[in-house]
Every structure is written in structure tokens, then in C-alpha cells.
N, C-alpha and C positions, 0 to 999 in steps of 0.2 A: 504494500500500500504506500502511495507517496504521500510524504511529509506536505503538508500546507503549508507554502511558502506566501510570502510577501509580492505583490508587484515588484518588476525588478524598478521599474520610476523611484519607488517610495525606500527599496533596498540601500538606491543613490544617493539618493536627492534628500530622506527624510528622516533617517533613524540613523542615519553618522551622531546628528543633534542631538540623540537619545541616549546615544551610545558610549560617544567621547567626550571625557570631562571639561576638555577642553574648548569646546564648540557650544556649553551647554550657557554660558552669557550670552550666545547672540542666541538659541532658544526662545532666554528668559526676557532677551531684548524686542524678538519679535513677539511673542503673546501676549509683551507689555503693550505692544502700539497697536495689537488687535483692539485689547482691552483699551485702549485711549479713544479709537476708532469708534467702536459699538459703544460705548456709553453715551456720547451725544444723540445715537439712532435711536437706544432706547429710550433714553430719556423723551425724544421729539413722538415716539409712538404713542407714550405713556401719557404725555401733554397734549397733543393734537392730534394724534391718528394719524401722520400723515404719510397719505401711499404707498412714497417712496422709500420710505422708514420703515414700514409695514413690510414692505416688498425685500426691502434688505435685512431685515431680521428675520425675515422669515427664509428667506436664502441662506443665512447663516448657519440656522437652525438644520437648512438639508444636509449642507457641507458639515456639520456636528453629526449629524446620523450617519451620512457616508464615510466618515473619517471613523466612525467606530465601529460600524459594518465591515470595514473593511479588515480591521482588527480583529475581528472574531471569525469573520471568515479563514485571514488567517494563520492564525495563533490557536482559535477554539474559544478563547477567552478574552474578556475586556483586561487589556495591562496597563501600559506607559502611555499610548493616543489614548484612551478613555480617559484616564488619570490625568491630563497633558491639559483636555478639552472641558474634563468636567471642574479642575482650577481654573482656568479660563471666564468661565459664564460663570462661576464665583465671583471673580475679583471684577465681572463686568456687571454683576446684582451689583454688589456690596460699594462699589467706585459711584453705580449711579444713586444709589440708595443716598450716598454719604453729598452728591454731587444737589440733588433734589434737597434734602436735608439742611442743608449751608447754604445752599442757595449762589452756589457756583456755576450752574450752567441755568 
């Protein structure tokens, strides 16, 4: 029976970052600027509904489900992308939460 592997894209391109400690600041740099990114969308959904807002978190939302679909397809189990994604839409509640709250955006 063959092992489930990985897209080879994501073997390249995606899990070096996961893998070597070395690479794991720019990681934590880009899922900061996700998180920088989506808290304005969500905030503007949450405030006005607006479409585009709408349209992009809900896009987001796909590419969160296809990024851990694809981890369990295959791995068998949710690991490092789940754990990776599900800290993510954490620090992007809790940033707009704290952002709505103070009255920052």
C-alpha cells in the first residue's frame, strides 16, 4: 500500500517553513501580515456587511478548509497546517476583538 504523501508544490514550497528552524521567523512573519490583513475585512463584515468583505472572508474561510483537507488527506490527520491555520483565525478573533474594543480601526 502506498504511503500518502504530500503534493510535491507544498513538499517545496510549504513545509521547508514547518520544518526548519531556521525559516520559521518568516513563517511567523507571514501569518502575522495575514493576521494584519483579515482583521480590517473582518472587522468591515462585522460593521457593515460589506460584499467584498463578505466575499473575502468567506474565500479565506475555503482556503482554511482546503489547507486542512489537504493535511489529512495527506498525513490521515490534522498536524502542523491545522495547528498553523487554527493560531491564525485566533490571533485574527482576538486582534479584531481587541481592535473593535479600543477603538482602533
Amino acid at each position: 500500500m502506498d504511503q500518502a504523501r504530500w503534493p510535491v508544490w507544498i513538499e517545496q514550497w510549504v513545509l521547508p517553513y514547518t520544518e526548519e528552524p531556521i525559516l520559521r521567523p518568516v513563517l511567523f512573519s507571514l501569518l502575522a501580515h495575514v493576521v494584519v490583513v483579515m482583521v480590517p475585512v473582518l472587522l468591515d463584515v462585522v460593521r457593515t456587511g460589506s460584499g467584498w468583505s463578505v466575499f473575502l472572508l468567506l474565500a479565506s474561510l475555503v482556503v482554511t478548509a482546503a489547507c486542512v483537507g489537504v493535511e489529512i488527506r495527506a498525513i490521515g490527520r490534522p498536524r502542523v497546517v491545522t495547528l498553523l491555520t487554527v493560531a491564525t483565525w485566533v490571533g485574527i478573533l482576538f486582534f479584531s476583538w481587541l481592535a473593535d474594543r479600543t477603538g482602533v480601526w
